[in-house]
C-alpha positions in Angstrom: 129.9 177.3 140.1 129.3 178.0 136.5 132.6 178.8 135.6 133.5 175.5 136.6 131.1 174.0 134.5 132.1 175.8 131.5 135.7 174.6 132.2 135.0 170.9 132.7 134.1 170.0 129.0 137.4 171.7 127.6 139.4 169.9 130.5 137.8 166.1 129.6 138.0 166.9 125.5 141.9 166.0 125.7 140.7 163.0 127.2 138.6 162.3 124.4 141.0 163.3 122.2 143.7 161.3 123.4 141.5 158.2 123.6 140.8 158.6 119.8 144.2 159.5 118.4 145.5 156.2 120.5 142.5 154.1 118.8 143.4 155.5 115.6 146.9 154.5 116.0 146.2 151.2 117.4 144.1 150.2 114.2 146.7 151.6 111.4 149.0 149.2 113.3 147.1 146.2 113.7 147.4 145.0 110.5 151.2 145.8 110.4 151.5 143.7 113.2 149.7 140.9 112.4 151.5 140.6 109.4 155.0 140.3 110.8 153.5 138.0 113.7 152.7 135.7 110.8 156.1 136.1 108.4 158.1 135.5 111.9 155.7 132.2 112.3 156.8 131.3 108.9 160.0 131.8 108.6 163.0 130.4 110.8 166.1 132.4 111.7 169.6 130.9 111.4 169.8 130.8 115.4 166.4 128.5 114.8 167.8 126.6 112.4 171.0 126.1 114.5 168.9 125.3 117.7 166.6 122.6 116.1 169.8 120.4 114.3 171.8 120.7 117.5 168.9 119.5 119.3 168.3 116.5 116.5 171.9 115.6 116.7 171.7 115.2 120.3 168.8 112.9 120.1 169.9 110.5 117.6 173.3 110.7 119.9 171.0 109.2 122.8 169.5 107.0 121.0 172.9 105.7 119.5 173.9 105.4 122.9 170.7 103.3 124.0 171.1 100.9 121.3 174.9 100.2 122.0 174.1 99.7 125.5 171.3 97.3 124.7 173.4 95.2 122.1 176.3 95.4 125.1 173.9 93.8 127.9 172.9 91.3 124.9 176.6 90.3 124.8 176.9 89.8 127.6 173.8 87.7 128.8 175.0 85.4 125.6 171.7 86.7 124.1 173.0 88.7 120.7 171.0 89.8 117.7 172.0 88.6 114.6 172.9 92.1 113.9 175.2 92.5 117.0 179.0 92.5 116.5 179.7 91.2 120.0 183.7 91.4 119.1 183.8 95.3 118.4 181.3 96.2 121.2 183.8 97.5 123.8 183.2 96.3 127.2 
């Protein structure tokens, strides 16, 4: 029985040992990773870039497309805008 109790303190150290060489690594890198979590926050990448226009283009393409179908119903229930050019709006 007592040589298992002078074994089990050498068997859990690499426990402890392993526990604090992982701590000690977790906190060099912390502040490594907190700062490239925050440059990639601030910065945009060209595929970003790209993503955000096509997805503005697209919406001012609906919206294009709502208005000319509004000013197209107007022309047609005789109820045009001022601004609507009832002769180039394609029916």
């Amino acid at each position: 029985m007592k040589p298992l109790l002078l074994i089990l303190p050498l068997a859990l150290g690499g426990c402890v040992v392993g526990t604090v060489a992982k701590t000690a690594v977790d906190v060099v890198t912390l502040p490594v990773k907190v700062a490239s979590a925050g440059v990639d926050a601030a910065t945009t990448s060209q595929a970003e870039a790209d993503q955000k226009r096509g997805r503005e283009m697209r919406r001012q393409d609906e919206e294009r497309g709502k208005q000319l179908r509004m000013a197209q119903a107007r022309c047609r229930k005789g109820k045009a805008l001022p601004t609507d050019n009832c002769e180039a709006i394609v029916r």
